[in-house]
py3Dmol code that shows the C-alpha trace and the ligand (Angstrom):
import py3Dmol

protein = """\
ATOM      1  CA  UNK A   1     -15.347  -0.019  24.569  1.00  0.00           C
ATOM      2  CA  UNK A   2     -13.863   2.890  25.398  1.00  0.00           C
ATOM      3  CA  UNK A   3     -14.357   6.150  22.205  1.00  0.00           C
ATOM      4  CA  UNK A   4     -11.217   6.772  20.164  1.00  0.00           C
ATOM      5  CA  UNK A   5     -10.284   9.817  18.988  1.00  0.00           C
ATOM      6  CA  UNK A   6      -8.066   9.339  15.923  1.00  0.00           C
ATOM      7  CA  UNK A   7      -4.904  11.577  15.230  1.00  0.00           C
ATOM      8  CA  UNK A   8      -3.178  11.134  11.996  1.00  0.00           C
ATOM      9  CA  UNK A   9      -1.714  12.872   8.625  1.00  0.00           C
ATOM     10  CA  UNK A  10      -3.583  12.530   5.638  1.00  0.00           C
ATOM     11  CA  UNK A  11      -3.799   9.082   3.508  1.00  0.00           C
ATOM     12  CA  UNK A  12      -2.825   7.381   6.951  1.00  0.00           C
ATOM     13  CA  UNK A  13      -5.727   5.414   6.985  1.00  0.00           C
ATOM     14  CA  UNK A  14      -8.195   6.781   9.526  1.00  0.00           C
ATOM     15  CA  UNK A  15     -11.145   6.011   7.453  1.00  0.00           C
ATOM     16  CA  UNK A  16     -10.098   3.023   6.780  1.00  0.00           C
ATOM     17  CA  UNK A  17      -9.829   1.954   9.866  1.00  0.00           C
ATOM     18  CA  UNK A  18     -12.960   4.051  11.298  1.00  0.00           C
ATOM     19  CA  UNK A  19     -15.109   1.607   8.632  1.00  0.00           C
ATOM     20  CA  UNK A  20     -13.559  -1.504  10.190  1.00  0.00           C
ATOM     21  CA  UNK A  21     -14.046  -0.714  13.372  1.00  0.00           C
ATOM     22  CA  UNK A  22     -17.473   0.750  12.417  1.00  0.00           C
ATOM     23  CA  UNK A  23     -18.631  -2.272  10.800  1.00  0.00           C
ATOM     24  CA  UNK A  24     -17.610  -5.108  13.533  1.00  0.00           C
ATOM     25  CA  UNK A  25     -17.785  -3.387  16.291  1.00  0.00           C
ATOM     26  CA  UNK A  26     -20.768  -0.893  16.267  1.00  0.00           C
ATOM     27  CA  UNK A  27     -19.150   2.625  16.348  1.00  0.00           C
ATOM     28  CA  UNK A  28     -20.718   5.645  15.279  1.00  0.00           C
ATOM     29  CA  UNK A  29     -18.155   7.761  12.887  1.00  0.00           C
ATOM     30  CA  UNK A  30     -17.221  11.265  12.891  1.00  0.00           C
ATOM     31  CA  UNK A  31     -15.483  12.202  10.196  1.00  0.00           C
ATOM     32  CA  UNK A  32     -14.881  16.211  10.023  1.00  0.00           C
ATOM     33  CA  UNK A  33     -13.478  16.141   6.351  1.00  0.00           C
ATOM     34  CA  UNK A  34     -16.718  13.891   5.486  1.00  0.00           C
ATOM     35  CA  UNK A  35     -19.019  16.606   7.077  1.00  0.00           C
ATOM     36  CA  UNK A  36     -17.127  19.243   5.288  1.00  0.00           C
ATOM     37  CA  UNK A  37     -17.848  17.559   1.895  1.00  0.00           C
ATOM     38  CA  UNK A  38     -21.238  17.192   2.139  1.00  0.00           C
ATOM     39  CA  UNK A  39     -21.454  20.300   2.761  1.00  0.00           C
ATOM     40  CA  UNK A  40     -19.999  21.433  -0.071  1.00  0.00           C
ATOM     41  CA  UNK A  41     -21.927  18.994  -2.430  1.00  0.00           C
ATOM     42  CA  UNK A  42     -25.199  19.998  -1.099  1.00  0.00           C
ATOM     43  CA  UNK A  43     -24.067  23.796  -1.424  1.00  0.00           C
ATOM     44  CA  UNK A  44     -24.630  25.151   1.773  1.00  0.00           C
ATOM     45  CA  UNK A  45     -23.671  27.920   3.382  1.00  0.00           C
ATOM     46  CA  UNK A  46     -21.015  26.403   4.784  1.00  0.00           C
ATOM     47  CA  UNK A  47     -20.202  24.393   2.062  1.00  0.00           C
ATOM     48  CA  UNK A  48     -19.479  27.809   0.033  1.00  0.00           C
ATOM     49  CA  UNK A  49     -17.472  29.248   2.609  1.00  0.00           C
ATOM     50  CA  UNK A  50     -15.059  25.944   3.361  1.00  0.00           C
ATOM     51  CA  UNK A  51     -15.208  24.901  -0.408  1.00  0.00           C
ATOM     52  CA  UNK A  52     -12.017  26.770  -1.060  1.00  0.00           C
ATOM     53  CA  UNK A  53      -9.974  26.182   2.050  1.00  0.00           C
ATOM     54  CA  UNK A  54     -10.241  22.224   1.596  1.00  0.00           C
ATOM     55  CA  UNK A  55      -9.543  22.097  -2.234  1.00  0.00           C
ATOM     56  CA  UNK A  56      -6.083  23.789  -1.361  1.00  0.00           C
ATOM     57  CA  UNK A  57      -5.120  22.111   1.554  1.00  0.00           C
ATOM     58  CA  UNK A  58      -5.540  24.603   4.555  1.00  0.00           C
ATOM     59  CA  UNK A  59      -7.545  23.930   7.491  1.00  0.00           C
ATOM     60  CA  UNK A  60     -10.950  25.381   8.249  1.00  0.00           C
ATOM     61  CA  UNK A  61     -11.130  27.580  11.398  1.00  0.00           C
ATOM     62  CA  UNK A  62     -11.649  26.150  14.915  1.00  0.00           C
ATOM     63  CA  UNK A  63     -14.597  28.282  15.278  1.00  0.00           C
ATOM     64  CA  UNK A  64     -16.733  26.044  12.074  1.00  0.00           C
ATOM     65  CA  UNK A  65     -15.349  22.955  13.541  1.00  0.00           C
ATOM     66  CA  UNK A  66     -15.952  23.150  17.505  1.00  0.00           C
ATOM     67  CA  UNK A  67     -19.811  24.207  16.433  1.00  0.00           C
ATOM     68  CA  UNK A  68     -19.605  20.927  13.930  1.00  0.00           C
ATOM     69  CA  UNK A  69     -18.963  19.037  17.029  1.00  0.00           C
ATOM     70  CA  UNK A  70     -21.706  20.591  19.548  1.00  0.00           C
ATOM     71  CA  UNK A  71     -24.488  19.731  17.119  1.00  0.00           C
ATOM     72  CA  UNK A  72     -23.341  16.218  16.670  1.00  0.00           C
ATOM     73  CA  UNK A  73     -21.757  14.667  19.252  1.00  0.00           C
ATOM     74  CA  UNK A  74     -24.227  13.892  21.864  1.00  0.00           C
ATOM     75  CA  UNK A  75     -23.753  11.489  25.110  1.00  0.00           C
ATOM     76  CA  UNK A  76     -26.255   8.930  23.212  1.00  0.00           C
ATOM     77  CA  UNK A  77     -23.956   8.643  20.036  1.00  0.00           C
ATOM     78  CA  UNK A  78     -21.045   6.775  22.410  1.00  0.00           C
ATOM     79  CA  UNK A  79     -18.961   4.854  21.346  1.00  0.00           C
ATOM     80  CA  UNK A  80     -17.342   6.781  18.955  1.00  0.00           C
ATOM     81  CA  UNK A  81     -14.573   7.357  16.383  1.00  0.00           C
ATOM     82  CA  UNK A  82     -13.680  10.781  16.312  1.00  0.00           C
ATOM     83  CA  UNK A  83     -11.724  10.912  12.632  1.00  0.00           C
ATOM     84  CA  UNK A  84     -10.269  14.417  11.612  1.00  0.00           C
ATOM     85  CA  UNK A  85     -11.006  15.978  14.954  1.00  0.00           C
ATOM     86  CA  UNK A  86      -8.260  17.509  16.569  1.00  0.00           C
ATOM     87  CA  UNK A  87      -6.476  18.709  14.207  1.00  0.00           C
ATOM     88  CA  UNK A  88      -5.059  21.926  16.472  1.00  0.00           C
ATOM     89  CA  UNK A  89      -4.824  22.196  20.783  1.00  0.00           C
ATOM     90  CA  UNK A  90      -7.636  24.995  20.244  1.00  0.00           C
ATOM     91  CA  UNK A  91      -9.640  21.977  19.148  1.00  0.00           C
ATOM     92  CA  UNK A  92      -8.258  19.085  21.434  1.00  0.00           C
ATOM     93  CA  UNK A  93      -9.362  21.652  24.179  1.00  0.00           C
ATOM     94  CA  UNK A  94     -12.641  22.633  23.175  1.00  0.00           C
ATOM     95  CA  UNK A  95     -13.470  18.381  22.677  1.00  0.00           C
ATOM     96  CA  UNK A  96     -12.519  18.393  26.108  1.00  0.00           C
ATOM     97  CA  UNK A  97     -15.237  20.401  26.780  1.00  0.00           C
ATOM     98  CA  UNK A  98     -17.748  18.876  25.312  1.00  0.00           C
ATOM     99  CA  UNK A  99     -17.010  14.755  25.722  1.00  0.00           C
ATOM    100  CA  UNK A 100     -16.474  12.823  28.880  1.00  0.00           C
ATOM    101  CA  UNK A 101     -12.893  11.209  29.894  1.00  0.00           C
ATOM    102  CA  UNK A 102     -13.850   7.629  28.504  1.00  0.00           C
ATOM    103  CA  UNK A 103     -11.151   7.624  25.109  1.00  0.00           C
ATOM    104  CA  UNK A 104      -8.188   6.650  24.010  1.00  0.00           C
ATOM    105  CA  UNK A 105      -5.992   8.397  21.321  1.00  0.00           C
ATOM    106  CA  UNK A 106      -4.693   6.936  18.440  1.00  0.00           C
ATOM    107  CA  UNK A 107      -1.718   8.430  16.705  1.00  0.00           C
ATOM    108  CA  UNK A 108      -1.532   6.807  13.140  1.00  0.00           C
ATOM    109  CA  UNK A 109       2.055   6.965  12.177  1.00  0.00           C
ATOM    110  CA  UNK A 110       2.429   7.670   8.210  1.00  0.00           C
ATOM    111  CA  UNK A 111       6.169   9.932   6.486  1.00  0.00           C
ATOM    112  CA  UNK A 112       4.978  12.082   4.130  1.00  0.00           C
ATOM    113  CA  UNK A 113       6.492  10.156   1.224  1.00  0.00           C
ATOM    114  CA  UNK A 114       4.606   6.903   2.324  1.00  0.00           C
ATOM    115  CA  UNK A 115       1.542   8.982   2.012  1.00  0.00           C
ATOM    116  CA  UNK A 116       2.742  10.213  -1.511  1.00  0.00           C
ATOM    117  CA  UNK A 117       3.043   6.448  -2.503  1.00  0.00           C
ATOM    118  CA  UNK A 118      -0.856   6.338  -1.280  1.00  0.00           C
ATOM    119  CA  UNK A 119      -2.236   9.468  -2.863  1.00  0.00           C
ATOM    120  CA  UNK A 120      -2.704   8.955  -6.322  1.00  0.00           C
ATOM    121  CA  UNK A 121      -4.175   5.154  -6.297  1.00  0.00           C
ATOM    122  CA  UNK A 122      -7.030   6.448  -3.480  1.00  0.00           C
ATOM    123  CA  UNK A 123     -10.425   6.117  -4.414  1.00  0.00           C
ATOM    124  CA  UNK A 124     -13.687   6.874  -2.589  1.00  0.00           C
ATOM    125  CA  UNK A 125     -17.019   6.715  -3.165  1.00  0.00           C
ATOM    126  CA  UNK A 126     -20.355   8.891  -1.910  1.00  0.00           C
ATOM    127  CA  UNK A 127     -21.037   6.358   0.656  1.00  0.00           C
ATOM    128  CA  UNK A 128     -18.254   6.794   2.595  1.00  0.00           C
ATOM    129  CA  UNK A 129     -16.533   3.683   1.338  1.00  0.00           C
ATOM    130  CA  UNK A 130     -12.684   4.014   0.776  1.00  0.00           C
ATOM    131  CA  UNK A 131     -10.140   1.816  -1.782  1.00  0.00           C
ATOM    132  CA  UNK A 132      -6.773   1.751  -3.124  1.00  0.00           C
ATOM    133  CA  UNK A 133      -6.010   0.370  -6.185  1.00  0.00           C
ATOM    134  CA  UNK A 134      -2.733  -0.648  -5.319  1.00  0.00           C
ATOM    135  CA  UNK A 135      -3.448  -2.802  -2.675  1.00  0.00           C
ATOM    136  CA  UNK A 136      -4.632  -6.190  -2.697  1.00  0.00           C
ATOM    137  CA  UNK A 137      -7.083  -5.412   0.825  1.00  0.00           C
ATOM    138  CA  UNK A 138      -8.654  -2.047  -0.208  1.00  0.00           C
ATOM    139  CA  UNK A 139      -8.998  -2.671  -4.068  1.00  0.00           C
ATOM    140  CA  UNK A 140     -12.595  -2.326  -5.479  1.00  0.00           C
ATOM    141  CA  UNK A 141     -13.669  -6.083  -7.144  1.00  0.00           C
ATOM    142  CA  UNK A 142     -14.995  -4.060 -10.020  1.00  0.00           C
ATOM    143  CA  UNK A 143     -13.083  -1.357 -11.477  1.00  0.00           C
ATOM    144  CA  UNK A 144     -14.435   2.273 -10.963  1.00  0.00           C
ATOM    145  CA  UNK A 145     -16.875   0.767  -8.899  1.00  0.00           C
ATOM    146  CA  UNK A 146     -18.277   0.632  -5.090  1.00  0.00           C
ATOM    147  CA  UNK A 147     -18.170  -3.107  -3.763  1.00  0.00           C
ATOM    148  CA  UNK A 148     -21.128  -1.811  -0.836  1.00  0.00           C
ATOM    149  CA  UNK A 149     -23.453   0.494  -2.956  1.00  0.00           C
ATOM    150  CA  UNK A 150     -22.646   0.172  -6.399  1.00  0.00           C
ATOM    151  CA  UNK A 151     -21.791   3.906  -7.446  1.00  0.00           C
ATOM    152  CA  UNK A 152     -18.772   5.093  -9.169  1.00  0.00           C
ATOM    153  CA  UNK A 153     -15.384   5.876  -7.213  1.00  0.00           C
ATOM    154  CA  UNK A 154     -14.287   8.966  -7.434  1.00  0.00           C
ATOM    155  CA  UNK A 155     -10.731  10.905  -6.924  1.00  0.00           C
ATOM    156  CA  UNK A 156     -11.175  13.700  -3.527  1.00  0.00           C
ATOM    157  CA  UNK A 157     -10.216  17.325  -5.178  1.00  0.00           C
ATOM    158  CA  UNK A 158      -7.471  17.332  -2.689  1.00  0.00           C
ATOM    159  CA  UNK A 159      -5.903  13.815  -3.144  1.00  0.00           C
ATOM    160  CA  UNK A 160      -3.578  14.883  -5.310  1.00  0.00           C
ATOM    161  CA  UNK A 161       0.578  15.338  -4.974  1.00  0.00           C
ATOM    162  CA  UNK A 162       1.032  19.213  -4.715  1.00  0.00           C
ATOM    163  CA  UNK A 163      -2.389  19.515  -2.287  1.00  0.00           C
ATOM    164  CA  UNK A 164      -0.848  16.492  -0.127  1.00  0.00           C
ATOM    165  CA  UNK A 165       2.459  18.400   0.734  1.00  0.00           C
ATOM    166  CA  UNK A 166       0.158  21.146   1.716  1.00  0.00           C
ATOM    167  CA  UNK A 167      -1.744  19.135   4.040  1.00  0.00           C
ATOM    168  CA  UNK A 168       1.137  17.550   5.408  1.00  0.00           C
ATOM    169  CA  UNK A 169       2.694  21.247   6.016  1.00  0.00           C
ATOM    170  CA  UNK A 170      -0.770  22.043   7.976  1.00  0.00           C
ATOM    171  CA  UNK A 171      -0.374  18.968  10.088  1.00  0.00           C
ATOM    172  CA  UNK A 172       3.244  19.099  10.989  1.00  0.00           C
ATOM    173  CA  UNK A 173       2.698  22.324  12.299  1.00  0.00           C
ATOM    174  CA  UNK A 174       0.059  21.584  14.717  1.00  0.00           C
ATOM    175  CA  UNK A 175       1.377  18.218  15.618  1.00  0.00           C
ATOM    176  CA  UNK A 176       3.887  18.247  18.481  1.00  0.00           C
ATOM    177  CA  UNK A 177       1.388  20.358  20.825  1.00  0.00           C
ATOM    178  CA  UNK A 178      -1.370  18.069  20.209  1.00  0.00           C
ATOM    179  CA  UNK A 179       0.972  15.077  21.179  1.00  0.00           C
ATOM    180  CA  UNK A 180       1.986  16.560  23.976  1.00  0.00           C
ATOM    181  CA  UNK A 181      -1.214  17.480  24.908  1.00  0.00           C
ATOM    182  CA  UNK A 182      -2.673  13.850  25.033  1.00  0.00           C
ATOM    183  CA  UNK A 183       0.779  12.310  26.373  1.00  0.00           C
ATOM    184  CA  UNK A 184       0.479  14.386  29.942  1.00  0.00           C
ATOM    185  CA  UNK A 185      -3.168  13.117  30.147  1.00  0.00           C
ATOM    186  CA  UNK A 186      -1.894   9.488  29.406  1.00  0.00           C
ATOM    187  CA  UNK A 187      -3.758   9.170  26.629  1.00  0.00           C
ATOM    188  CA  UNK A 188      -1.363   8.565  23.718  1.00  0.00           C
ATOM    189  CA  UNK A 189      -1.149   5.690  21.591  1.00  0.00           C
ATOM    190  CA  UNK A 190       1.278   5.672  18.570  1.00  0.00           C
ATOM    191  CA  UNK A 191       0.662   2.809  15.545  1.00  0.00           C
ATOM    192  CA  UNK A 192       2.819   2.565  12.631  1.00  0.00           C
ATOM    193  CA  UNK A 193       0.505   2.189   9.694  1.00  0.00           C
ATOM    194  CA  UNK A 194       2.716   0.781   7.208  1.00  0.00           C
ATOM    195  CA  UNK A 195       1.556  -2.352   7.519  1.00  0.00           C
ATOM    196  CA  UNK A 196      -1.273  -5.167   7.423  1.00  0.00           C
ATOM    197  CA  UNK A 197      -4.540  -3.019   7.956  1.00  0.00           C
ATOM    198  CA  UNK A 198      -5.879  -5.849   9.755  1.00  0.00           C
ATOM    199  CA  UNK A 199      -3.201  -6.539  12.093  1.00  0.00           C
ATOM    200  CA  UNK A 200      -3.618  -2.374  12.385  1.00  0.00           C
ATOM    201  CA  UNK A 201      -7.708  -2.900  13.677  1.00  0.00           C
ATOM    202  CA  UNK A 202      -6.746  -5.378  15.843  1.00  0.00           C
ATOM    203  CA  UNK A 203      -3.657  -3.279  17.939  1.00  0.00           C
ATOM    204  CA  UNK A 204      -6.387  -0.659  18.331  1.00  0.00           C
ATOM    205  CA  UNK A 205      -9.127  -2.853  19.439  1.00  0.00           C
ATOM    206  CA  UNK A 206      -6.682  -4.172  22.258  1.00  0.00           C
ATOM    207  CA  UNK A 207      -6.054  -0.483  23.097  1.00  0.00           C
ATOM    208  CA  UNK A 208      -9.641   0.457  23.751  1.00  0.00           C
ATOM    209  CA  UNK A 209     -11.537  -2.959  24.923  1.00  0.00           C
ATOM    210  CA  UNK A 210     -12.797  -2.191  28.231  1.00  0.00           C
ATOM    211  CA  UNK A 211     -11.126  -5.245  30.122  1.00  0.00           C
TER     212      UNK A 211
END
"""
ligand_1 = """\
23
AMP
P -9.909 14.704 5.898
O -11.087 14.074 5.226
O -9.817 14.392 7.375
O -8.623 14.448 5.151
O -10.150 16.279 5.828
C -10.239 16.955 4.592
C -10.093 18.443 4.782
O -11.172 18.963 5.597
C -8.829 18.898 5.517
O -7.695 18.985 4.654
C -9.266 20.279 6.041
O -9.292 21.241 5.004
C -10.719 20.016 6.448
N -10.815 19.551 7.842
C -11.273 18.349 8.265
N -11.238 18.270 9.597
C -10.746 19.444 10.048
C -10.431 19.975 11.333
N -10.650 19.257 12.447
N -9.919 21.219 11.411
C -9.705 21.958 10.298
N -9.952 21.527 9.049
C -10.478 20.279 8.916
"""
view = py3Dmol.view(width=600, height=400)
view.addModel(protein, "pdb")
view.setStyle({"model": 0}, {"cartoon": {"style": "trace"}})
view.addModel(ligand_1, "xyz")
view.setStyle({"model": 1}, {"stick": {}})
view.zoomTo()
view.show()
């Protein structure tokens, strides 16, 4: 299985699909964002200086991120999902640097307003479990309450509308290079998510089976 490197705006499902692919298939999972937030729980100092920049939508600087990578992604934690990271081409460069050829890019197709339609009925809970109350596949059995662990859900600071047009700002503006970027290495894959997210797992699991 080749490592995937997932590319997407926010509430387009690449946790979602990171704990599928997780769960059946054995990939470790890198989420940035879910770094970032433990961070800030546990009060660190990094956690104090990023608090800020993620409650209001902005991006935290390459420099914090490309460091978050060094110290975690070793050769022994293949194969992985790569899930907030790149969000610039400072970043998709830098990952270059530090991972071997063997991944795929997944570009998870989401307009803004779809994602608007998502934001406010997103739930998540502490162990990196993710729902939606409005729909049928990613509801919670018990209201308020985490099918794996048993803790409340809770609503992300940043999940909701104003914060999401922010995001979505941040990501259209570092998009096109990024695309580009991965394109000329033949690397690209683009999947509308507005659809089954099962039928979603399985067009990226044809994309990066090792034949
Ligand atoms: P996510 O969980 O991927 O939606 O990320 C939540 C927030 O964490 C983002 O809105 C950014 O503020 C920050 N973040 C996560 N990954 C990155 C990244 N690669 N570069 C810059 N900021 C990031």
């Amino acid at each position: 299985m080749k490592n995937i490197i997932f590319i997407a705006p926010p509430l387009a499902g690449k946790g979602t699909q990171s704990n599928i692919l997780k769960e059946r298939f054995g990939y470790n999972h890198f989420s940035t964002g879910a770094m970032l937030r433990e961070s800030v729980e546990s009060d660190s100092p990094l956690g104090v200086r990023v608090k800020n920049i993620i409650d209001k939508g902005s991006l935290v600087s390459d420099d914090i991120i490309i460091s978050l990578m060094k110290e975690n992604l070793t050769k022994d934690k293949e194969p992985f999902i790569l899930d907030g990271i790149p969000r610039t081409l400072n970043q998709a460069k830098s990952l270059d640097e530090i991972i071997d050829d063997n991944y795929e890019v997944i570009y998870l197709e989401l307009r803004e307003n779809d994602a608007i339609k998502r934001v406010e009925s997103r739930l998540t809970c502490d162990c990196g479990k993710i729902y939606n109350i409005n729909d049928e596949l990613l509801k919670p059995k018990q209201l308020n309450k985490c099918d794996s662990c048993g803790k409340p859900l809770e609503k992300r600071n940043d999940d909701t509308i104003n914060t999401l047009k922010l995001r979505f700002q941040k990501f259209n503006a570092n998009i096109e290079p990024l695309l580009e970027y991965y394109k000329k290495k033949n690397k690209l894959h683009k999947i509308d998510v507005n659809r089954d997210i099962l039928e979603i797992s399985k067009d990226i699991m044809r994309i990066v089976a090792n034949d």
